[in-house]
C-alpha distance (Angstrom), angle and dihedral (degrees) to the residues before:
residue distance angle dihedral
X1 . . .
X2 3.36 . .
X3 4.56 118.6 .
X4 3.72 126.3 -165.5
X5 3.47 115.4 -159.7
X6 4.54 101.6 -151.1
X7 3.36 136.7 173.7
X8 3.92 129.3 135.7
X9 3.81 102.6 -147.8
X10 3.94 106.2 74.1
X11 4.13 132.5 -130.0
X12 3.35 83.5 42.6
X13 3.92 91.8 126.5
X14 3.90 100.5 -109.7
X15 3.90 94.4 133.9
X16 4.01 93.8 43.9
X17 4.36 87.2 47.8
X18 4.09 92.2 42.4
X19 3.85 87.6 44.4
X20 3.82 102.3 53.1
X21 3.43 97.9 32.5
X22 4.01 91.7 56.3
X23 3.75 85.6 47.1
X24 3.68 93.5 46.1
X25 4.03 90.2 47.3
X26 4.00 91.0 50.2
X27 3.68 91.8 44.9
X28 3.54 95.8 61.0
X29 4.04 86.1 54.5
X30 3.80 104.6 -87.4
X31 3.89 120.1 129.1
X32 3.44 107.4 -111.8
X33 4.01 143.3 -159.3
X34 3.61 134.9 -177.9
X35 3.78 121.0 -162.5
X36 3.88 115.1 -155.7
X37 4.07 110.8 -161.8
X38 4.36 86.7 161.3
X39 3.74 115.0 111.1
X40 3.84 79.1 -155.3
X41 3.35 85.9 68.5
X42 3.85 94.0 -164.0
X43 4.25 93.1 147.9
X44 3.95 86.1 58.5
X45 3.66 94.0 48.1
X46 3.77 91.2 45.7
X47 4.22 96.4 51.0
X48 3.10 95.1 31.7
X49 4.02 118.6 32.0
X50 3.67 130.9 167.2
X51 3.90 80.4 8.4
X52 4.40 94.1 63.9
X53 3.68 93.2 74.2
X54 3.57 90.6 69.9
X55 3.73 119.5 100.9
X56 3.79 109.7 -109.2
X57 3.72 140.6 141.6
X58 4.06 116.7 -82.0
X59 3.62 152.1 137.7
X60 3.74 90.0 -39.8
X61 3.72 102.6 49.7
X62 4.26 96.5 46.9
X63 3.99 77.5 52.7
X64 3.78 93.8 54.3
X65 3.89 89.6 41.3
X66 4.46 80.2 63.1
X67 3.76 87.8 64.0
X68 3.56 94.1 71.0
X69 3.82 144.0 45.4
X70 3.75 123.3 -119.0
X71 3.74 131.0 163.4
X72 3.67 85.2 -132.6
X73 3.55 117.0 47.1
X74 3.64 111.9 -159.7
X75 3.86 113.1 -110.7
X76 3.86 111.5 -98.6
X77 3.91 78.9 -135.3
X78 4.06 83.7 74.6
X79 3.73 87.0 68.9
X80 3.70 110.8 54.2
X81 3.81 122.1 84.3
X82 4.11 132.9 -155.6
X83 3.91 116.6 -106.4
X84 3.52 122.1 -148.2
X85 3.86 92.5 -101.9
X86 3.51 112.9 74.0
X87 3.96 128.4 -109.8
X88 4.35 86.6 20.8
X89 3.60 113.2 105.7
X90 3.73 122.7 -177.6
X91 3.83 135.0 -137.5
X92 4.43 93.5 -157.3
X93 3.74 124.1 -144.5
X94 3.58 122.7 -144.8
X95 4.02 126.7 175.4
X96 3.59 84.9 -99.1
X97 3.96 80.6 88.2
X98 3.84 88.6 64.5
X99 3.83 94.8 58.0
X100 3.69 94.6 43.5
X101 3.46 94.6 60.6
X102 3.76 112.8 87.8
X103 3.90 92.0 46.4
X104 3.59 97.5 47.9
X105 3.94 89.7 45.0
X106 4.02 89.0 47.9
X107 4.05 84.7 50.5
X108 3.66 91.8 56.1
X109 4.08 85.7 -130.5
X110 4.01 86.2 159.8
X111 3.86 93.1 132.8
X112 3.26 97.1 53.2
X113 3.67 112.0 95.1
X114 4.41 85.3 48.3
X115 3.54 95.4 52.1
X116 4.45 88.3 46.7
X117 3.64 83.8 48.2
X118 3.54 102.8 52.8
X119 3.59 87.7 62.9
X120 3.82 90.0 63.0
X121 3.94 88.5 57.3
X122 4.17 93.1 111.7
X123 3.32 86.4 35.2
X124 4.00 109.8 64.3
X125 3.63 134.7 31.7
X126 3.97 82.0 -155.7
X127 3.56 146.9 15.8
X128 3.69 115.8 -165.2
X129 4.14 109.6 -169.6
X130 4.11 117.2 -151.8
X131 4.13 111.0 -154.4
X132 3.77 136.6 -167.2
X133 3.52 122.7 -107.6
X134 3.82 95.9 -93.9
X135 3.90 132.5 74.2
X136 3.87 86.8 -116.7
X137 3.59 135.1 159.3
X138 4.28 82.1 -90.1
X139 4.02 88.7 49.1
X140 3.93 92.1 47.0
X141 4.36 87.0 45.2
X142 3.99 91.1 56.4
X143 3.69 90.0 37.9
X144 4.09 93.3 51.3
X145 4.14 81.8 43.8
X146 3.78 104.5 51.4
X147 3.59 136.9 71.3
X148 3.74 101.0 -154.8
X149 3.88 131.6 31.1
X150 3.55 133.8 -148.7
X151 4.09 121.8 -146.9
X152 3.65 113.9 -159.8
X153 4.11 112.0 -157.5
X154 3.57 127.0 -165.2
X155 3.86 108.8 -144.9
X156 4.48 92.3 -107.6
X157 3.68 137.7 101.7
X158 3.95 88.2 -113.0
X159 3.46 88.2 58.1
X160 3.88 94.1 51.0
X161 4.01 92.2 43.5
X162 3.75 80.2 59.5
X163 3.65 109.0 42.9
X164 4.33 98.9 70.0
X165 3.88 79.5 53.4
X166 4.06 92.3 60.5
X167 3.74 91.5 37.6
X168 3.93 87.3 54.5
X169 3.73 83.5 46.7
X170 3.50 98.1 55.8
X171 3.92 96.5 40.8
X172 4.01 90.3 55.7
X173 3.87 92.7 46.3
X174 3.98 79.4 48.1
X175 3.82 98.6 53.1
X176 3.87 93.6 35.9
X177 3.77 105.8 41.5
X178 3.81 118.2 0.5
X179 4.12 117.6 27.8
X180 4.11 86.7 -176.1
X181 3.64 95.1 63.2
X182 3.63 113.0 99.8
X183 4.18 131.6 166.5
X184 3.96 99.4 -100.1
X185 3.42 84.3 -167.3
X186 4.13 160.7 -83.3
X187 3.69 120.0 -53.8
X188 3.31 107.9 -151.4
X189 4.12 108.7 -152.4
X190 3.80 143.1 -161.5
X191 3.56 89.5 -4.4
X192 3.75 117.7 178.0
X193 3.96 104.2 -158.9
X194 3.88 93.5 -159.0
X195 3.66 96.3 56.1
X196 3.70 111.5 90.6
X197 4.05 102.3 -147.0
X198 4.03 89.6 60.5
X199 3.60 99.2 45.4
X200 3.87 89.6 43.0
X201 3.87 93.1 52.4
X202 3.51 104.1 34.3
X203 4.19 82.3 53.2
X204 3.56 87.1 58.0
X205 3.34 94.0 54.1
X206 3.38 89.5 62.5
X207 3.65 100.4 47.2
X208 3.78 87.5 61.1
X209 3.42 90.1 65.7
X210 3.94 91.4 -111.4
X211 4.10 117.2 159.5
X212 4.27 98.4 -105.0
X213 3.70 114.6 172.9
X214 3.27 123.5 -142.4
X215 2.91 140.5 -112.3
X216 3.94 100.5 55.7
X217 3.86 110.8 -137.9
X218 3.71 113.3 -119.8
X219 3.64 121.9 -142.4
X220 3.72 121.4 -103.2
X221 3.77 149.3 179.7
X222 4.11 87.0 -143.6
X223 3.55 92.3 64.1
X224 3.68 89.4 58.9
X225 3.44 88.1 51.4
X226 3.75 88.7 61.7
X227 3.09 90.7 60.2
X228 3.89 99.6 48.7
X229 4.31 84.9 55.5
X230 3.30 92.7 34.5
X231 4.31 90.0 -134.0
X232 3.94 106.2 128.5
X233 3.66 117.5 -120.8
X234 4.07 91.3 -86.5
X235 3.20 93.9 55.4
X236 4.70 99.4 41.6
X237 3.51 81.6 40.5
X238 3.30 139.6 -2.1
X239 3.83 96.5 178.1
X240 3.65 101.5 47.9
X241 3.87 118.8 115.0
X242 3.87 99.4 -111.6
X243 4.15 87.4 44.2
X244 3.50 83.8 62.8
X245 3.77 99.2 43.4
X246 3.79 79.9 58.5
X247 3.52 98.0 49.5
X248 3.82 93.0 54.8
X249 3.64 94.6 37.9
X250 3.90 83.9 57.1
X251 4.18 87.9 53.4
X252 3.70 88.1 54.8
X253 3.62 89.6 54.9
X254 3.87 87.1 49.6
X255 3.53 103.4 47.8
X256 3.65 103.8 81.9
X257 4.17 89.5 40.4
X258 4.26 81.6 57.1
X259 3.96 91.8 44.0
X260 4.11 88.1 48.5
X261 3.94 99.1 41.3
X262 4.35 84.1 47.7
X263 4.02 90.4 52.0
């Protein structure tokens, strides 16, 4: 199964929810990868920490290897890093990515990322796929080689203004490109339940008919924390309230995978 995390208006949270819910997923034993197409690079620094400012192949370098022909591709496997938590490989951004853009974009080298992971399919029970804050030739690559997406949503009117835009988005990539690609769901985020405006527009959401997840993750100092050691929340603490918001949201994810493998 293979998760993008998208949304085009940044600090949104997609890194933090792609990180922890990868580590969450390999910490209950499945084999996990994380794909990094943000120049930002915010997913590397937060798996890997001290250890990201190292040199090493990534996202950016299998990109560059597109840009050329060679009768013997090198294996996307060549790309991919260990994290400190076990079962949770990474894919690493660097601003490399940022540079590469135009030429890959002008090469039409859309397809790219799907076909490299394909090859992972024996590999990884999931693939979870972190994006910049732009629906960019990298967005439109994980998009094209996922088959579920996840929308982080602030709790704002900006935010709301935005979201039918991404859900348009995501339903043309899904007509044009990729007919198994479908909008797992909202992600409600930093939600304060005693403040009027989010509850009121995150229930309208919902009245639409729109796909919100639940639970909706709280906002909390801990999580920046997290950040600081880079240790995702299940591994700083796995009892904490917003740990367990994560846990649960990740079982919401789940569900329909366990009602599909039992059919």
């Amino acid at each position: 199964m293979r998760h993008v995390v998208f949304n085009q208006k940044g600090g949104v949270g997609k890194s933090t929810i792609a990180s922890n819910l990868a580590a969450i997923a390999a910490a209950r034993g499945r084999r996990v990868l994380l794909v990094d197409l943000d120049a930002q690079a915010n997913s590397t620094h937060y798996l890997l920490g001290e250890a990201a400012v190292d040199p090493r192949p990534g996202a950016a370098e299998f990109f560059e290897t597109t840009l050329k022909f060679s009768v013997r591709p090198v294996p996307a496997a060549d790309f991919v890093t260990a994290t400190p938590w076990e079962r949770l490989d990474l894919m690493p951004a660097s601003a490399a990515l940022e540079e590469l853009h135009a030429k890959l974009e002008s090469r039409y080298k859309i397809f790219k990322l799907r076909d490299a992971l394909a090859e992972f399919a024996g590999t990884y029970d999931e693939i979870w796929i972190d994006t910049p804050p732009a629906l960019n030739f990298y967005t439109r690559s994980a998009l094209i080689a996922a088959d579920g997406c996840l929308i982080p949503f602030d709790c704002d009117e900006f935010s709301r203004r935005a979201l039918y835009g991404l859900l348009e988005a995501v339903e043309e990539i899904r007509a044009d490109h990729n007919d198994k690609l479908a909008v797992e769901g909202i992600v409600v985020n930093q939600f304060q339940p005693r403040a009027s405006l989010p509850r009121r527009t995150v229930q309208e959401l919902v009245d639409e008919g729109l796909p919100v997840l639940e639970p909706y993750l709280g906002a909390s100092v801990r999580v920046k924390e997290s950040h600081e050691l880079a240790r995702p929340m299940i591994h700083l603490d796995p009892g904490h309230k917003l740990t367990q918001q994560f846990v649960a949201l990740y079982e919401a994810v789940a569900k329909p995978r366990k009602r599909s493998a039992k059919r």
